[in-house]
N, C-alpha and C positions, 0 to 999 in steps of 0.2 A: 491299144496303148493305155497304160494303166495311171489313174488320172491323180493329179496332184491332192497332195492336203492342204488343201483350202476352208477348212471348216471356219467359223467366228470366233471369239475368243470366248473363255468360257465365261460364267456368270458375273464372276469376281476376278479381276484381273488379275490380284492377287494374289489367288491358290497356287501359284507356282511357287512363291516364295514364303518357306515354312516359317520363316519367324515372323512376319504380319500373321500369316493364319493364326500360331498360336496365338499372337497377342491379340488379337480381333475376338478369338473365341473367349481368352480371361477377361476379355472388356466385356463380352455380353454374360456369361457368367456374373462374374459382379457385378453389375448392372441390376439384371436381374434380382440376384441376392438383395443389394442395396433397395431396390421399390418393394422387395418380399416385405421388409422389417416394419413392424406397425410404428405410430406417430408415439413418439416416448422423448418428457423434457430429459434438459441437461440436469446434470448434478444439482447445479446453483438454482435453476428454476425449480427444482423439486424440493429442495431446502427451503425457500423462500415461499413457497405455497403451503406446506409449514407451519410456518412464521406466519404469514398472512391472515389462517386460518382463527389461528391462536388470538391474533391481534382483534379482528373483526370479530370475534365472539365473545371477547372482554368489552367491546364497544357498544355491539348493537343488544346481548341477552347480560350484561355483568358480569361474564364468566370468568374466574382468575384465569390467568396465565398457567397452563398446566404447572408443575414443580417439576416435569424431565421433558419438557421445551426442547431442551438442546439434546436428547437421545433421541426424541422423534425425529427431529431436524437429521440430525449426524444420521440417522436410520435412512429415512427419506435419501438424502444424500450418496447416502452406501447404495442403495438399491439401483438408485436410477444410474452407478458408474457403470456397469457391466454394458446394458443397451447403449447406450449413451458413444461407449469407446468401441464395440461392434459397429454402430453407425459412423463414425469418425474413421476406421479403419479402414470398410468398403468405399467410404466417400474417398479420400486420400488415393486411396488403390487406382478408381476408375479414373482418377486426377492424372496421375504419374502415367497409365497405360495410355489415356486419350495424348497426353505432352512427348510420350516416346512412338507413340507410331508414326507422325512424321519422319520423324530419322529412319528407322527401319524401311519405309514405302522408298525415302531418297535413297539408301543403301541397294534396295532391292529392283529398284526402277530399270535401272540400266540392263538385268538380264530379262526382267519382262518387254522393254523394247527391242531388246535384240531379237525377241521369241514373233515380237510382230515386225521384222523387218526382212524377219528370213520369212514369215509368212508370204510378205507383199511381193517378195523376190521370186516367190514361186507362182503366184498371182501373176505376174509380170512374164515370166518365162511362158506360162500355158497360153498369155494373149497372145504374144509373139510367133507358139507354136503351131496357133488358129490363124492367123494371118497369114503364117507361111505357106497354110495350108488351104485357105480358102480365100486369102486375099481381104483386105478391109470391107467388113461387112455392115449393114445398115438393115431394116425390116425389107425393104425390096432387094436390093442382091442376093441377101440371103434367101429369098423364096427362089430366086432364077440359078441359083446355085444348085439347089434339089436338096435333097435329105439331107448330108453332110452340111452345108451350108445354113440348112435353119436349125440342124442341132447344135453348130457350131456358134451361131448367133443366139440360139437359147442359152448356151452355157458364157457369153461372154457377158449376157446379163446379168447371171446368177454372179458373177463376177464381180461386176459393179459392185451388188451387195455387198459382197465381204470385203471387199475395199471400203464399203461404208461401215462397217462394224469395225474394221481396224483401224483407222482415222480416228471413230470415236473411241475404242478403248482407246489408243495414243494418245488424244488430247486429256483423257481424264488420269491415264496415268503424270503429264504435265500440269494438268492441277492441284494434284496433289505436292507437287513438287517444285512451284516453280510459283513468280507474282501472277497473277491474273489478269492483273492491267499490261504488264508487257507482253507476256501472251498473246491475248485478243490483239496488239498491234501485228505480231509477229502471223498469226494467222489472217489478218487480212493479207499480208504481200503474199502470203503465199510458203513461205519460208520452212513451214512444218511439211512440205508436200512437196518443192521443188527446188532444186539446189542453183545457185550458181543467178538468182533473179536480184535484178537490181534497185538500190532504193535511192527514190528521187524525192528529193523537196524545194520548193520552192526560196528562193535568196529572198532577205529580209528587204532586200532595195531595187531587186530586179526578178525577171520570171528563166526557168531555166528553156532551153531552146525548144520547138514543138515536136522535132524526132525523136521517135519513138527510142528509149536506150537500149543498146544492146542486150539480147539476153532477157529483154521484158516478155511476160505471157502471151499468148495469145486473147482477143479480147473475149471468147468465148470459153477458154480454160478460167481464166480471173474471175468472171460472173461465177463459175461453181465455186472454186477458190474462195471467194468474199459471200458465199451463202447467195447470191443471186438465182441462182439454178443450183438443181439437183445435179448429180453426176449421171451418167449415161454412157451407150458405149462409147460414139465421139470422143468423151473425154479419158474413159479408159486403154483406148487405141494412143493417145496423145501422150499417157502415160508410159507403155510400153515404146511407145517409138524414139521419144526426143530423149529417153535417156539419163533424165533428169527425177524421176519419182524418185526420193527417197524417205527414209524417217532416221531422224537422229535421234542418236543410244541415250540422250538425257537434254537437261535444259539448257545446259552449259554451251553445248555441241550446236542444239539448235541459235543460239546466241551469236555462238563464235560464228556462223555461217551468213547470219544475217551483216555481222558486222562486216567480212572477208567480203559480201558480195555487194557491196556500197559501191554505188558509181552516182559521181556528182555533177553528172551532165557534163552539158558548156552555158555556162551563162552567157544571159545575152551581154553583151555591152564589154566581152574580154571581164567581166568583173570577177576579183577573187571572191569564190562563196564561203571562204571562211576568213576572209580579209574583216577584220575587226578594229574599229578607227580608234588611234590611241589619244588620250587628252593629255598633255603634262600638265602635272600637279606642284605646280614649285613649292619647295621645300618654305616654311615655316619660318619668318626672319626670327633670330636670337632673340628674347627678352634684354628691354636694355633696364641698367640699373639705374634706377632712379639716384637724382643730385639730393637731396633731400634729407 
């Protein structure tokens, strides 16, 4: 059976989407160009050095003040505009390219994670087609299984891996793309990695109940989930079975899922957790007018 593509992603997430490449290559180009250019003043500094010159030499040896002062100067001036607007031009350039590839990376993000979700999906397919075939395997069954069995549990290893290189292309393609601080929340529940899990928080006056909510991880998917543990086959078995792995096409999507899958427990006590106590604020008695 002729086996899936499952390769890593490549070096730069990116190369799939031609206009970051080109813009990524004119930024290092100019770049480049821009550190080539030797140290050269503005116009006004080299006018003024100049002048300076002029000055301090009528100060410290008597010397008049040249009679074409102001052609040296205006010379000086002239010379240093050429470098001066070269340097100004590449600065600007690599300004405008570094401020526009956010856009393009958000523009182009969505078909490079659809590129890692049709990955995972085939990832996901070949676990399920080793399963079917050899049953849930672990480093001991798979020896008692015989050949098929420990070739089938070498290759759900290698598996692992690329589920660990797809994760992290995904999260840096959401880097790029998305706050950082909301993020890191949303990658603790889990949220980038399994659809449909629920968010609890505690009531500002009361604790929510100690059952577990429905739809919560398991406690040994959550450790990998939250960086506790590394991924393994156990949790790539958990992947293909519950149903639930997914990766979403952008930041948005990932958002909208964490939002969709909010469950607010039962507080204890019947309390409403979003019951918010009102104070009334009486209205402000009229000014009276003074007798006076």
């Amino acid at each position: 059976m002729p086996r899936r593509k499952t390769t890593p992603a490549p070096a730069s997430v990116w190369d799939a989407v031609p206009d970051v490449v080109q813009a990524e290559k004119l930024l290092k180009e100019t770049e480049e160009r821009l550190r080539a250019l030797p140290p050269t003043p503005t116009p006004e500094e080299a006018r003024q050095a100049v002048i300076d010159a002029a000055v301090d030499a009528q100060r410290t040896d008597g010397a008049p003040i040249p009679a074409d002062i102001g052609e040296r100067a205006a010379g000086a001036y002239t010379a240093a505009l050429a470098p001066h607007a070269e340097r100004l031009a590449l600065a600007t350039a690599v300004n405008a390219l570094k401020r526009r590839l956010p856009l393009l990376k958000s523009r182009g993000s969505r078909s490079v994670l659809a590129a890692l979700s049709a990955q995972l999906d085939d990832v996901l397919a070949e676990v399920r087609e080793i399963t079917d075939r050899s049953g849930r395997l672990d480093a001991a069954t798979a020896i008692d299984a015989g050949e098929q069995g420990v070739a089938d549990y070498r290759r759900l290893t290698e598996l692992v891996a690329v589920v660990d290189d797809i994760r992290k292309t995904q999260r840096s393609v959401y880097g790029e793309t998305g706050d950082k601080g909301v993020l890191a929340s949303l990658y603790r529940q889990g949220h980038d990695q399994f659809c449909g899990i629920p968010t609890t928080q505690p009531d500002d006056v009361g604790q929510w109940s100690r059952a577990e909510p429905s739809g919560a991880l398991p406690a040994d998917v959550l450790e990998v989930v939250q960086g506790r543990r590394r991924r393994d086959v156990p949790f790539l078995l958990y992947m293909a079975e519950s149903g639930r792995a997914w990766l979403p096409l952008d930041v948005e999507e990932l958002e909208d899922e964490a939002r969709g899958a909010e469950n607010t427990g039962t507080p204890e006590g019947d309390r409403n957790p979003f019951y918010q106590r009102e104070t009334a604020v009486s209205e402000p008695s009229a000014p009276r007018r003074s007798r006076i």
